[in-house]
SEROPA-430881 format. One line per 8 residues: number of its first residue (from 0); their letters; for each residue x, y, z of C-alpha. Coordinates in Angstrom, 3 decimals, always signed. Layout:
N
NUM> A> X Y Z  ...
This chain:
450
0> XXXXXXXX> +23.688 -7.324 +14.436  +24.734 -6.618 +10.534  +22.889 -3.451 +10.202  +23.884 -3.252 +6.593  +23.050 -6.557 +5.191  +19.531 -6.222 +7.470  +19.390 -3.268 +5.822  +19.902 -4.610 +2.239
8> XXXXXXXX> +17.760 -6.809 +1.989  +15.148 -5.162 +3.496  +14.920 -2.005 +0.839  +15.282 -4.409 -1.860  +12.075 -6.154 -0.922  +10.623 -2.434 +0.106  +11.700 -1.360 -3.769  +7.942 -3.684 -4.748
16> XXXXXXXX> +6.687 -0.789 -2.813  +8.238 +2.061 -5.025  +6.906 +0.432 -8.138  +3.862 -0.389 -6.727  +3.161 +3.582 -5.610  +4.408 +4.753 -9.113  +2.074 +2.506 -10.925  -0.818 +3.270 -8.621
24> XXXXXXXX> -0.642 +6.860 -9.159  +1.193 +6.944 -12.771  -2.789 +6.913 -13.980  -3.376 +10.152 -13.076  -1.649 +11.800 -15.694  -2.566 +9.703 -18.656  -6.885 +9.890 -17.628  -7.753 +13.088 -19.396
32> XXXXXXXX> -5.455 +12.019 -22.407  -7.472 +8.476 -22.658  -10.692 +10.086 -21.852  -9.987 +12.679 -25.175  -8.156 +9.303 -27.185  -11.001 +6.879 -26.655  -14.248 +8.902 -25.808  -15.516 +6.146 -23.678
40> XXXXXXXX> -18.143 +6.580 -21.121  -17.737 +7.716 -17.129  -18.840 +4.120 -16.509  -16.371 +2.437 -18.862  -13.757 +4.874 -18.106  -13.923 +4.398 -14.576  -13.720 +0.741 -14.751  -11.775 -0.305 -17.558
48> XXXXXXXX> -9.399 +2.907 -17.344  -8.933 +4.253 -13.733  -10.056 +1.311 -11.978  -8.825 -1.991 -14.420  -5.342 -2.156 -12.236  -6.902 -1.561 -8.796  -8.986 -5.109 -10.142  -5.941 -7.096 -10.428
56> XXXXXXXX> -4.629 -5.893 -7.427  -7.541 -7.700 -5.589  -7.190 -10.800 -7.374  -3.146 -10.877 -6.551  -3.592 -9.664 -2.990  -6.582 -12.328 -2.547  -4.657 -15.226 -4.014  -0.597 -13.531 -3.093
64> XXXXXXXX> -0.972 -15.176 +0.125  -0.921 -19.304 -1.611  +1.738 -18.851 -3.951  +4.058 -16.772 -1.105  +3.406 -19.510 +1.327  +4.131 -22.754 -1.119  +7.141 -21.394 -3.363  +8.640 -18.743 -0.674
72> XXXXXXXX> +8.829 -14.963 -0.408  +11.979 -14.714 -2.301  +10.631 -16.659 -5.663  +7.222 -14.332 -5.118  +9.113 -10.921 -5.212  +11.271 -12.136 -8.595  +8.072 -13.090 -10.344  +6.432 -9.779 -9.297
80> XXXXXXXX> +8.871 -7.760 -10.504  +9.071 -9.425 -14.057  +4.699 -8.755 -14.147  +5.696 -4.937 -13.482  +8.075 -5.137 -16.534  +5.696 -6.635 -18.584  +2.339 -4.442 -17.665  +4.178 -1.323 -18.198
88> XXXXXXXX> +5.609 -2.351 -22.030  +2.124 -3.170 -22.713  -0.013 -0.525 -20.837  +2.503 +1.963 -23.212  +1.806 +0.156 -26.743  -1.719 -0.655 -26.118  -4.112 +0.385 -29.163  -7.084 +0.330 -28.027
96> XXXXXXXX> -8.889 +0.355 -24.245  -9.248 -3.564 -24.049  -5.574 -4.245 -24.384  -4.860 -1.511 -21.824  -6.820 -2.847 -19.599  -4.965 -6.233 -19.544  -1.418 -4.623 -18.987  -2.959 -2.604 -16.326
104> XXXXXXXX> -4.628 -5.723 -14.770  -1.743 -7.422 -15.156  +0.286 -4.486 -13.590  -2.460 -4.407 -10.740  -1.771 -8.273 -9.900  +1.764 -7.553 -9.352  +0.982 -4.653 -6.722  -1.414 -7.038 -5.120
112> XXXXXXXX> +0.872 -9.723 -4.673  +3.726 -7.156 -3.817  +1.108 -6.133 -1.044  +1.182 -9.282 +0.563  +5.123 -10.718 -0.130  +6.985 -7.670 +0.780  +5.899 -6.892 +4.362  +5.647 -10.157 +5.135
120> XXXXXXXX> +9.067 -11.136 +3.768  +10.254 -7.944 +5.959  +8.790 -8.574 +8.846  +10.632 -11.708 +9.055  +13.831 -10.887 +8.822  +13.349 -7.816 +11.348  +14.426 -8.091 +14.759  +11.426 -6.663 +17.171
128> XXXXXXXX> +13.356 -3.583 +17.580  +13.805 -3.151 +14.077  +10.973 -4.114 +12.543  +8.874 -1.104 +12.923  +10.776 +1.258 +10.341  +11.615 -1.787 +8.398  +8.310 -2.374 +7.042  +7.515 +0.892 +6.879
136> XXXXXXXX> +10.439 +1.684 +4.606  +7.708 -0.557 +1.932  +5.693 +2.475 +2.798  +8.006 +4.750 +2.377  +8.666 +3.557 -1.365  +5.209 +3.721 -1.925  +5.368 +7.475 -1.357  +8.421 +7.828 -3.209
144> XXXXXXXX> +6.934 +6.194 -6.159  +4.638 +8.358 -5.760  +6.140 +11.401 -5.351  +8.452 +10.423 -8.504  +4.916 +8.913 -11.003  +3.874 +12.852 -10.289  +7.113 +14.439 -11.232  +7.143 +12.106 -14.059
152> XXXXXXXX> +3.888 +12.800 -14.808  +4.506 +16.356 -15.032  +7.612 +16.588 -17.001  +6.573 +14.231 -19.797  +3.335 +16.404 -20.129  +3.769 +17.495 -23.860  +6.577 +15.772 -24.745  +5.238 +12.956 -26.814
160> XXXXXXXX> +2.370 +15.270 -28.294  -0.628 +13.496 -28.056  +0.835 +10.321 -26.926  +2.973 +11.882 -23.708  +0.779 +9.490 -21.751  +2.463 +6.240 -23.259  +5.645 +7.376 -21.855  +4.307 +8.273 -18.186
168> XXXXXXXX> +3.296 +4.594 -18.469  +5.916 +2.908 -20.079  +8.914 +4.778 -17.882  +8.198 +2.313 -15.247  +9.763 -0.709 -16.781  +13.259 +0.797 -16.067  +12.992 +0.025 -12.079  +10.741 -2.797 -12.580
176> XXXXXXXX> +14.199 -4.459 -14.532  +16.298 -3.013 -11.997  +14.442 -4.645 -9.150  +14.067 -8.066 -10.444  +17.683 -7.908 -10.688  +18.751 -6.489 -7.603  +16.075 -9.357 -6.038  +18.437 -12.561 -7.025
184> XXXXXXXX> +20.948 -11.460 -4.138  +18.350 -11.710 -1.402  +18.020 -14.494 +0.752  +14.897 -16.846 +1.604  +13.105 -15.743 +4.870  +14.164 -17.810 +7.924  +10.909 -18.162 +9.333  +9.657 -19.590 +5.931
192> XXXXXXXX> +12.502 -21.874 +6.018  +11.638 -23.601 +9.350  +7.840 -23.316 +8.903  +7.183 -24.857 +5.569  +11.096 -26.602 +4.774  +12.348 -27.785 +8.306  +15.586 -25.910 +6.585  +17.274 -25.398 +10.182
200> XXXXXXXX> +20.609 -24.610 +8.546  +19.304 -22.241 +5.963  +17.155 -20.366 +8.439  +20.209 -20.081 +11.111  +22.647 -19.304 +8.336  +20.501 -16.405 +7.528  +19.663 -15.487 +10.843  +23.711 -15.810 +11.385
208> XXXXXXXX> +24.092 -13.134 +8.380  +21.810 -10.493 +9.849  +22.374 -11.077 +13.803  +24.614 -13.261 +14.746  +24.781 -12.841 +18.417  +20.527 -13.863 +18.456  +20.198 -16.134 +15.609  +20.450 -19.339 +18.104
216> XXXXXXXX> +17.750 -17.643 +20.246  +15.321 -16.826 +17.432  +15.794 -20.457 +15.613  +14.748 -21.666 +19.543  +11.564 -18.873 +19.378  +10.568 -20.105 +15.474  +10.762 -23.824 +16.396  +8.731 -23.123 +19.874
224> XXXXXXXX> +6.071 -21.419 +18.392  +6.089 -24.550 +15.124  +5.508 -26.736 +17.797  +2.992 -24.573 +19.519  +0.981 -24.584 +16.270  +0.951 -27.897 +15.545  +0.017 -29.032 +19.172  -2.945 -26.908 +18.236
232> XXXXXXXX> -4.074 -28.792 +15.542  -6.897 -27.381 +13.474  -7.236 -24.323 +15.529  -4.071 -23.268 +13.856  -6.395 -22.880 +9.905  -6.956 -19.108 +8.892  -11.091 -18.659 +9.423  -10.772 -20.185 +13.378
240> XXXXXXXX> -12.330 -18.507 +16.007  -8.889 -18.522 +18.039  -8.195 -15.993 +15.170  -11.221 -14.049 +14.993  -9.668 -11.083 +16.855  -6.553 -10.902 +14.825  -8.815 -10.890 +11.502  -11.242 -8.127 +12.904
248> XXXXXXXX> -8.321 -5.791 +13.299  -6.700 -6.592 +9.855  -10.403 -6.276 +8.665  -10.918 -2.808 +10.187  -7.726 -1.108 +9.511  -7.496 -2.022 +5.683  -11.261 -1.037 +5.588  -10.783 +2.332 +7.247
256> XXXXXXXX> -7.584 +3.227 +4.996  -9.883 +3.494 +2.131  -12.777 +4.961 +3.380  -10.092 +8.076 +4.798  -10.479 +8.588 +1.052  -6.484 +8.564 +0.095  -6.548 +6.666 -3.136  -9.973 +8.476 -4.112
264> XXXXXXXX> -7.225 +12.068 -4.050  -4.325 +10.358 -4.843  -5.953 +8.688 -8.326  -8.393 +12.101 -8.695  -5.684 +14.905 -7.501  -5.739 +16.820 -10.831  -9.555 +16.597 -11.511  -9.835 +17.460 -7.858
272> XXXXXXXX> -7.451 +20.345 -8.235  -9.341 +21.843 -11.499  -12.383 +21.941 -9.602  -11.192 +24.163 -7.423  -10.129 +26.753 -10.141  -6.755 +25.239 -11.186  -5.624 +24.680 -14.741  -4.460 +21.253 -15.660
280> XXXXXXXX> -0.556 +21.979 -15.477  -1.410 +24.382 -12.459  -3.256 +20.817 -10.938  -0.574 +18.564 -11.972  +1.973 +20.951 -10.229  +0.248 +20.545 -7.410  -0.079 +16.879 -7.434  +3.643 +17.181 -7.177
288> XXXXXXXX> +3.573 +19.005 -4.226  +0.865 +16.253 -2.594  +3.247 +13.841 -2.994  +6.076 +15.901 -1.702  +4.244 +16.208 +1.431  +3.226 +12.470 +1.322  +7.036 +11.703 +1.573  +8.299 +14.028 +4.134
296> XXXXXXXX> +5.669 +12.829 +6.121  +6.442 +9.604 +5.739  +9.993 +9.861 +7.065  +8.263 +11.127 +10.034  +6.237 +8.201 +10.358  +9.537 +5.865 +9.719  +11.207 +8.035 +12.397  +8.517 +7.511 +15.183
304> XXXXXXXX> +6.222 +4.056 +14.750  +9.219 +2.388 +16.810  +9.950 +4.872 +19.053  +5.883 +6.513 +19.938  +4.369 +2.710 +18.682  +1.755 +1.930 +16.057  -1.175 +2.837 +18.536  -0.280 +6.349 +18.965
312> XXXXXXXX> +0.317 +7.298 +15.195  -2.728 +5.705 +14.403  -4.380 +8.387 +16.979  -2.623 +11.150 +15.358  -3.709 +10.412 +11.474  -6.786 +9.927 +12.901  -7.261 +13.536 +14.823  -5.626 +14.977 +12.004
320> XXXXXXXX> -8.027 +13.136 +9.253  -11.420 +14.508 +10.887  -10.049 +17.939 +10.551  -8.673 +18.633 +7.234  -11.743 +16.497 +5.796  -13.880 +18.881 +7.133  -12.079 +21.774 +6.140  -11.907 +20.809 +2.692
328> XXXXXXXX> -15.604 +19.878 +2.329  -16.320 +23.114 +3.950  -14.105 +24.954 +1.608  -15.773 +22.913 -1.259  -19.442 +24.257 +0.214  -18.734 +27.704 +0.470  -16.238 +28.646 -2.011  -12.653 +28.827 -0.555
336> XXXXXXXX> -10.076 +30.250 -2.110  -7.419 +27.487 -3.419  -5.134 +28.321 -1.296  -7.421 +27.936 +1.359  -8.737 +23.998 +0.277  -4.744 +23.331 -1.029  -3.735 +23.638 +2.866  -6.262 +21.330 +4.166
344> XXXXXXXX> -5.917 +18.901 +1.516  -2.189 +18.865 +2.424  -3.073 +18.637 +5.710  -5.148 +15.367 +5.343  -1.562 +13.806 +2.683  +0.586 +14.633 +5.829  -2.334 +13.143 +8.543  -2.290 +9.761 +6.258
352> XXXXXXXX> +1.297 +9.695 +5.752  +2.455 +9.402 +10.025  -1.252 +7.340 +10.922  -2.145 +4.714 +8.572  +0.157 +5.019 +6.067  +2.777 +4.566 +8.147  +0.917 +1.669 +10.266  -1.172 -0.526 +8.028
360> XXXXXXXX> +1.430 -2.784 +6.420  +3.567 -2.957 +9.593  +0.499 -3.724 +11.271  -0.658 -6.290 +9.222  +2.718 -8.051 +8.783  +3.045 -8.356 +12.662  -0.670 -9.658 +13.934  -0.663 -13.081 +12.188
368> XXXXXXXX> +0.832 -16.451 +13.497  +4.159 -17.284 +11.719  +1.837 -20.304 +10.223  -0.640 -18.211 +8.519  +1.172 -14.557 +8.525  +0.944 -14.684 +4.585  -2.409 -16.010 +4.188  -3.513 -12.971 +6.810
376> XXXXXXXX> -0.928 -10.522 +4.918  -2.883 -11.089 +1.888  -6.571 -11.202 +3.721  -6.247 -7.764 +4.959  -4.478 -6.373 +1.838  -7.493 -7.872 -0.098  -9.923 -5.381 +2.089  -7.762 -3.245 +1.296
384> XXXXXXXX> -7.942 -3.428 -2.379  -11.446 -4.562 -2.593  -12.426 -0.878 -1.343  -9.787 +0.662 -3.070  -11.112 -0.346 -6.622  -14.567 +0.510 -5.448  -14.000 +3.827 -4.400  -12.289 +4.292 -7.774
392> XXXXXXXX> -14.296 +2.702 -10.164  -17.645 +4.588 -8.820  -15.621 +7.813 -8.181  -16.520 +9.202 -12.238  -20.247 +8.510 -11.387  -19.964 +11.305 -8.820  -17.612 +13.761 -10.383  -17.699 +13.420 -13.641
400> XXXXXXXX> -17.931 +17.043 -15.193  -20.634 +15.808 -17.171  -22.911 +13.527 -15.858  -21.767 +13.017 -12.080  -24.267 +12.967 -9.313  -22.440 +15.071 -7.026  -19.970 +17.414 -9.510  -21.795 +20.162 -8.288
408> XXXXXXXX> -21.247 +19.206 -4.468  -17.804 +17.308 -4.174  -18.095 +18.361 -0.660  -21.074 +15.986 +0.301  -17.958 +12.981 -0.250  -15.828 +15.223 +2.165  -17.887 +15.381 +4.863  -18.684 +11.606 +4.446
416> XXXXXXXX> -15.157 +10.629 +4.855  -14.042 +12.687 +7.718  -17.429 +11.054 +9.526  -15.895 +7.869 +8.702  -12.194 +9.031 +10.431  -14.418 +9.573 +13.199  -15.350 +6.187 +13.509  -11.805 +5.303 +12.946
424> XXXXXXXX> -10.528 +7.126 +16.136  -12.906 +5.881 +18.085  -11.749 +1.499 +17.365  -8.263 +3.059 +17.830  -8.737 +4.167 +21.128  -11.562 +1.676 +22.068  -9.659 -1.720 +20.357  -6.577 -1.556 +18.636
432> XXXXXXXX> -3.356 -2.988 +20.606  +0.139 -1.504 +20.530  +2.701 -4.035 +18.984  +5.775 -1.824 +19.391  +8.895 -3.992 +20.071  +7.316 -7.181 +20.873  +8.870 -10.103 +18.740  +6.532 -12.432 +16.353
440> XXXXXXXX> +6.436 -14.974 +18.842  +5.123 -13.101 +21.142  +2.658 -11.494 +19.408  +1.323 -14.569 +18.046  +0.821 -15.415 +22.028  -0.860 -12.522 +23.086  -3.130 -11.907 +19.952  -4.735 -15.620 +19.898
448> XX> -4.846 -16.227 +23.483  -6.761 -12.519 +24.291
């Protein structure tokens, strides 16, 4: 097996991920600037500020999956990279809230589609030994992105005066450039080759690249499992009930990633932070050290979802969710000392970076048939998104300092979410099937037969 060009390829289609977490969470920094720029309304501010990029994420992960499937994963991941470039130039230079909110959207379309093309594209050029840490590593990027949008954040605080937020912004067209570069020297994925080209050559003489000793024996699996498909005939559409378990569990886990309430911290952190007695560089200091904790955790998660399996981290987050949830809306109802609500919070970063974090786009890229694995990619990474924007755009109706229902009792949303992690541990250990080191093919049998 080449290791390194595996390896290559792989954290060049991961690098979607890395802009895709830094333009998630660049926001943060630049929402009390806009709020003070453009005194707009919680509503408006929630939706056409906080929320506007989480919107075109849904559209790109809901339609990611027709585009990836006709023109090819490789094509998909240039063109994303180049909407990235684009969204952050104009996001930077906007005037006025309604231009913003394009480049954002337009921004948010490319992390949808990124959502979809990126672990799928990974996924099948893994080996099933492999492809574990693989797809995590898009994951992993996420973090990092992260990590770096909140370093960024914090040491461009001041210096463009009043405008410091149109650099925090417009910083992120350096990788997006890089990327769409460094995404011309990948290769197509095999399995998208065979499946929608009947390109046997170009499939084995990628397969021959990355493992030569197997690529005869995975051509054989890809072409088996065509067949298999097509003897099925219509079964073989996305919304068929031989598919209706597959779809419940992309369903559930995208659903329950939301409602752990990471994006609602990661998108709030500061505002969070003040509330608990913080001042705004003391809150965006600590946002740094949330995403610190988000990435060591996440090399964790890289280390062990092939080696403990997807099942098992999943029980961990979980267990680890209900408790620092319920510590922080407890320290929220009685008072707690920052320190005190800081740990838990922490806590709950480092539960979501080895469970779902980890898991979800692994998961997802593994469950689906090779015939509809990017339609079902961008189904569950839709859920995903749909909640996602949700939870933020309503999130300034209940904390706003102002007018927010519940921004005298943030811990009411606390105690919600950790009885929602409950409900998460319990399909874990009740439904959800390990898919450690089981090839594709494999799956594909298992899943749709069961």
């Amino acid at each position: 097996m080449n290791q390194n060009k595996l390896f290559r390829y792989s954290i060049v289609a991961a690098l979607a991920g890395f802009i895709f977490g830094f333009d998630t969470v660049v926001i943060s920094g630049a929402n009390q600037p806009i709020k003070e720029l453009w005194h707009t309304t919680p509503l408006f501010h929630g939706f056409f500020i906080m929320s506007m990029a989480l919107w075109g994420t849904v559209l790109g992960s809901i339609f990611g999956g027709v585009p990836t499937e006709k023109y090819g994963r490789k094509k998909v991941l240039l063109w994303i990279g180049i909407l990235f470039a684009v969204s952050a130039f104009g996001s930077a230079l906007a005037q006025d809230p309604y231009t913003f909110s394009f480049f954002r959207f337009m921004g948010g379309v490319g992390i949808g589609v990124s959502s979809v093309v990126a672990p799928t594209y990974i996924s099948e050029i893994s080996t099933a030994k492999t492809r574990g840490r693989l797809v995590a590593m898009y994951q992993f990027n996420i973090v990092f992105g992260i990590l770096i949008a909140f370093l960024s954040n914090y040491f461009l605080e001041g210096v463009g005066g009043v405008n410091d937020w149109r650099w925090m912004l417009g910083v992120l067209a350096v990788p997006s450039v890089i990327y769409t570069v460094m995404v011309l020297g990948v290769p197509e994925s095999p399995r998208w080759l065979i499946n929608k080209k009947n390109d046997l050559s170009g499939a084995k003489k990628v397969l021959e690249e990355i493992d030569a000793k197997n690529a005869a024996a995975a051509i054989n699996d890809i072409i088996e499992s065509k067949k298999h498909e097509a003897a099925a005939g219509k079964a073989t559409t996305f919304f068929n009930a031989k598919h209706n378990k597959i779809i419940w569990l992309a369903f559930l886990i995208a659903f329950f990633n939301q409602l752990s309430g990471i994006n609602f911290i990661l998108y709030y952190a500061p505002e969070i932070l003040t509330k608990i007695g913080l001042g705004e560089k003391e809150s965006l200091l600590n946002s740094i050290a949330i995403g610190g904790t988000n990435l060591i955790f996440t090399f964790v998660g890289l280390y062990l979802i092939d080696r403990l399996g997807r099942k098992t981290l999943m029980l961990i987050g979980s267990l680890g969710y209900i408790i620092s949830l319920s510590m922080v809306a407890y320290a929220f109802k009685t008072g707690a000392s920052p320190t005190f609500l800081m740990s838990f919070l922490l806590l709950f970063i480092a539960s979501h970076a080895i469970g779902q974090g980890a898991v979800i786009w692994v998961f997802l890229s593994e469950i689906f048939p090779n015939k509809i694995r990017a339609m079902g990619q961008s189904f569950g990474a839709s859920v995903h998104w749909v909640f996602a924007a949700i939870i933020t755009l309503i999130t300034p109706v209940f904390l706003d300092d102002k007018g927010g229902i519940l921004k005298d009792a943030p811990w009411i949303i606390f105690a919600f979410l950790a009885g929602m992690m409950v409900l998460q541990l319990i399909w874990v250990v009740t439904k959800m099937p390990e898919t450690k080191g089981v090839s594709l093919e494999e799956l594909e049998k298992k899943l749709s037969a069961e």
